[in-house]
matplotlib code that plots the C-alpha trace (Angstrom):
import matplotlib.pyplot as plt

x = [91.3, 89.7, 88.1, 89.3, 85.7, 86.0, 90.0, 88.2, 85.4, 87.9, 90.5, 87.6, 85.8, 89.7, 90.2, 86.8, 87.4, 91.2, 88.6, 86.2, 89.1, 86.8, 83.5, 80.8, 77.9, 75.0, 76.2, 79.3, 78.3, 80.5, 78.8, 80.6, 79.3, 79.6, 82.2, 83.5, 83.7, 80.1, 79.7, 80.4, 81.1, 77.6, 76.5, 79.3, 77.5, 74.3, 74.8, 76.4, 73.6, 71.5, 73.2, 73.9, 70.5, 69.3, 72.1, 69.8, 66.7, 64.3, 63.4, 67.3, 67.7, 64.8, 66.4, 69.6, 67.7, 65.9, 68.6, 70.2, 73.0, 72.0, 74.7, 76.0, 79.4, 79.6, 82.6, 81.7, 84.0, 84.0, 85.1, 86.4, 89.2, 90.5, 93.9, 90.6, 89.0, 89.0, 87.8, 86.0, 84.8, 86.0, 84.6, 82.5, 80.0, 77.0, 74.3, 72.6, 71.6, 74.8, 77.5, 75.0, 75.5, 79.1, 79.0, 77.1, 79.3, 82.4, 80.6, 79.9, 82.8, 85.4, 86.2, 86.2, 88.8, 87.8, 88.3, 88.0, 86.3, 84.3, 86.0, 83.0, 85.4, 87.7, 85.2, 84.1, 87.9, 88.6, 84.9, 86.2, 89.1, 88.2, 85.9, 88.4, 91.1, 88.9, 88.7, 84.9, 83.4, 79.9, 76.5, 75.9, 78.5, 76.9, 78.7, 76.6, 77.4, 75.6, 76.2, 74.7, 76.5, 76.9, 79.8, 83.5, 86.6, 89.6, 90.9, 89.3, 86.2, 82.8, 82.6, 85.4, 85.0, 81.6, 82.6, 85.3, 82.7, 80.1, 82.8, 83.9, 80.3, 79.3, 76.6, 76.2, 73.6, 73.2, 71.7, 70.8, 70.9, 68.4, 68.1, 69.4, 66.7, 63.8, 60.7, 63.6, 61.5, 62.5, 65.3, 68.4, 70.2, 70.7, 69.7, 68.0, 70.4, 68.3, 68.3, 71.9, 72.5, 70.5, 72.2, 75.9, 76.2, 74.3, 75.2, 74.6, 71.7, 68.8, 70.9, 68.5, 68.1, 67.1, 66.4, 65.9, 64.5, 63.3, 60.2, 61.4, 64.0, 67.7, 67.5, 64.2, 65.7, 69.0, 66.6, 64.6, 67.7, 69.7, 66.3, 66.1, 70.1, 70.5, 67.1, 67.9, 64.9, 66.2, 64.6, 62.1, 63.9, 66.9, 67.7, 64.6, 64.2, 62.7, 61.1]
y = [84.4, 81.9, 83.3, 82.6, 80.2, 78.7, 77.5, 76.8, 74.5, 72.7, 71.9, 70.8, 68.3, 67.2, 66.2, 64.9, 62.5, 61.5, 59.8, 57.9, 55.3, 51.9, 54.2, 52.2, 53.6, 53.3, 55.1, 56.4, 58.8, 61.2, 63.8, 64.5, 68.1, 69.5, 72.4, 72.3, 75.2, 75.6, 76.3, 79.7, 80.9, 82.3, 78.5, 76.7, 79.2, 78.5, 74.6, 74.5, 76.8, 73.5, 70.8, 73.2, 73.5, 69.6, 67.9, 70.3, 69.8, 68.2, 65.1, 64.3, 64.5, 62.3, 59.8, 59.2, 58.6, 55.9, 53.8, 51.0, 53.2, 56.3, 58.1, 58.4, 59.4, 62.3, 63.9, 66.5, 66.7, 69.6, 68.4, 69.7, 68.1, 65.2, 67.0, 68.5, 67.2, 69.1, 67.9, 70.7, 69.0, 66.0, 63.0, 63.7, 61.5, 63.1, 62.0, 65.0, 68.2, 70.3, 68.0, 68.7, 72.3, 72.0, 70.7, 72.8, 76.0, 74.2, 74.0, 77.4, 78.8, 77.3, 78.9, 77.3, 74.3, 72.8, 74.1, 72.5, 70.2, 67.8, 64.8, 62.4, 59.2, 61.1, 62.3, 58.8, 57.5, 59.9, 59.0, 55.4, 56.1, 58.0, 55.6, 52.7, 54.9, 56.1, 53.8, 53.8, 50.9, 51.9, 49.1, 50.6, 52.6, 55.1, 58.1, 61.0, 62.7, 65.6, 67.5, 69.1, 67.3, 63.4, 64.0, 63.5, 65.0, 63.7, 61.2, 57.0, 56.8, 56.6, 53.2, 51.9, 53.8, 53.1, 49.2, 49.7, 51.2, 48.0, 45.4, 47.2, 47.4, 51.3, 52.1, 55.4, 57.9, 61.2, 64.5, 65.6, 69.2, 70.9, 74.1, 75.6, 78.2, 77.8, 78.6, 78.6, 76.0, 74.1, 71.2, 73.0, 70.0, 68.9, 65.4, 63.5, 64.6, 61.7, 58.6, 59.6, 59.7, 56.1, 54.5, 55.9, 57.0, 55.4, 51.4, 49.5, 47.9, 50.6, 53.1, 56.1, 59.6, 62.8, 65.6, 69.4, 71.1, 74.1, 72.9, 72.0, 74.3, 72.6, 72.3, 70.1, 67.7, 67.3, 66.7, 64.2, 62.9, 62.3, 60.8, 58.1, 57.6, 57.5, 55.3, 52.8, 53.6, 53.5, 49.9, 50.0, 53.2, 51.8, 53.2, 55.7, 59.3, 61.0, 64.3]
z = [44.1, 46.4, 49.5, 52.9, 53.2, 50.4, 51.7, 55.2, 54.0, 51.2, 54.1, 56.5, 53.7, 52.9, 56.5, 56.5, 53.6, 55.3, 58.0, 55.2, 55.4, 55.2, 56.3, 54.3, 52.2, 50.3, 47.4, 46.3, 43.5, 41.2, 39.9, 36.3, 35.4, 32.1, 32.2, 28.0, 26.1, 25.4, 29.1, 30.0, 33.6, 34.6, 33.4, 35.7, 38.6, 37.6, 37.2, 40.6, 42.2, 40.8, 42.4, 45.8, 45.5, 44.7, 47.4, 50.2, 49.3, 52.0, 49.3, 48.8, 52.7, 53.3, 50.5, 52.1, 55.4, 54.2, 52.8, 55.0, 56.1, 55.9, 54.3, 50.8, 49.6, 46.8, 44.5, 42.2, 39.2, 36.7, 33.4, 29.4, 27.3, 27.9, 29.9, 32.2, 34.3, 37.9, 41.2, 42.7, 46.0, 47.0, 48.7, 51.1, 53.2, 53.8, 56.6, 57.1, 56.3, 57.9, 55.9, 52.8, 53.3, 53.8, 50.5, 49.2, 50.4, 48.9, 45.8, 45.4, 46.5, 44.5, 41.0, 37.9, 37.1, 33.8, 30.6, 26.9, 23.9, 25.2, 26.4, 27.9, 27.5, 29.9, 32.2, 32.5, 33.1, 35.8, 37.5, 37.3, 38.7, 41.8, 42.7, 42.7, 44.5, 47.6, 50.8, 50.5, 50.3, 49.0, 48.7, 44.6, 43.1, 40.4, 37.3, 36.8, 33.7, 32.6, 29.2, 26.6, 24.1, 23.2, 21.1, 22.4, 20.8, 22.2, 24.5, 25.3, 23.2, 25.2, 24.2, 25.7, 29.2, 29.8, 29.3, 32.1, 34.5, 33.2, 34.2, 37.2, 38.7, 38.0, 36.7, 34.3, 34.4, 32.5, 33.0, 29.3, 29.2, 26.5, 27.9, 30.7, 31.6, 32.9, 30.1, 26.8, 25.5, 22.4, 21.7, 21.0, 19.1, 16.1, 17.1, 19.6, 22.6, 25.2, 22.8, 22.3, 25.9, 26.2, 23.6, 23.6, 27.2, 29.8, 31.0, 33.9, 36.0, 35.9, 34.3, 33.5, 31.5, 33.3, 30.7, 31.6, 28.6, 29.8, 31.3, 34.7, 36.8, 36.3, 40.4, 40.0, 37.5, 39.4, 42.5, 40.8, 39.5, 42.9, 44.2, 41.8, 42.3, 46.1, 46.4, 43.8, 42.4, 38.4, 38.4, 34.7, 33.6, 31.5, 28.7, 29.1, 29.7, 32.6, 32.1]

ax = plt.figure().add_subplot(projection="3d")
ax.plot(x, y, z, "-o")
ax.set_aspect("equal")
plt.show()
């Protein structure tokens, strides 16, 4: 069951976003996480421990203060087959380090939603879609997709969904997810999991590839990630991968 904080913190962010109505942003950003069938539940803790982790971080903070309005506006959607794809906290602007933590608490106190065979060209879709149905209106509008798979099962191809977000102004970035332990070592694919995130996945003006391979905590490359995201800094990194 879902605690009595958890309820709290999801009704507060809920009001929260009815009063985003026309707020404007630097970034609007959904954060796609991988929750398919190769994801157990300690992983879905452990990958939201990440991003808890990243969206407080002092460096994150400091990003979003330096852009032109200060504030960014952040979904995070857990995702598996193409019938699941689950917002877990919904938009939220954050300006600060208490509506970080507020998002942070939601985050980690919500059980798990998604369920299923990967479904990326869904994922993508319902990114899509929740950024054209808010009332945000945000300066660069960005899809964070992280996974540890490039293939999709069922539902819109990749393909055709990451064209959408291209002609609809979003740009697509991945997290490409080798290992998710710190020290694992190793690349445990059968192919080359970041050029397929470059070439199959990613789109849009200095779309970019954030790898965590066991070398660097998951929370470190989800920093680094949301750095380069909220400060526009992807710029020379298209089609690349960051490690």
């Amino acid at each position: 069951m879902v605690g009595i904080r958890a309820w709290v913190l999801l009704i507060a962010i809920s009001a929260a976003s009815v009063a985003l109505a026309r707020q404007e942003v630097d970034l609007e950003l959904v954060l796609l996480a991988d929750a398919s069938g190769s994801i157990d539940t300690s992983e879905i803790r452990f990958q939201r421990r990440g991003y808890a982790a990243a969206i407080t971080h002092p460096e994150v903070l400091n990003a979003i203060a330096g852009g032109l309005l200060q504030k960014i506006a952040v979904t995070y959607v857990e995702w598996g087959d193409h019938t699941s794809q689950a917002v877990v906290v919904p938009w939220t602007v954050i300006d600060g380090a208490d509506a970080a933590q507020d998002f942070a608490d939601a985050l980690l106190s919500t059980p798990r939603l998604a369920y299923g065979r990967n479904a990326i060209g869904s994922a993508i879709r319902k990114g899509l879609a929740l950024i054209e149905g808010n009332d945000i209106t945000g300066l660069r509008k960005v899809i964070d997709i992280s996974a540890d798979s490039a293939n999709s099962w069922s539902g819109p191809s990749i393909e055709t969904t990451r064209q959408e977000a291209l002609a609809a102004g979003v740009t697509i970035n991945g997290l490409a997810i080798l290992c998710r332990l710190q020290g694992c070592g190793g690349r445990p694919v059968g192919y080359d999991l970041e050029r397929a995130f470059a070439t199959r996945i990613i789109i849009g003006p200095g779309s970019f590839v954030v790898t965590v391979d066991g070398e660097t905590s998951f929370a470190e490359a989800v920093r680094r990630k949301l750095v380069l995201e909220i400060s526009d800094r992807g710029d020379g990194f298209t089609g690349m991968t960051i490690e």
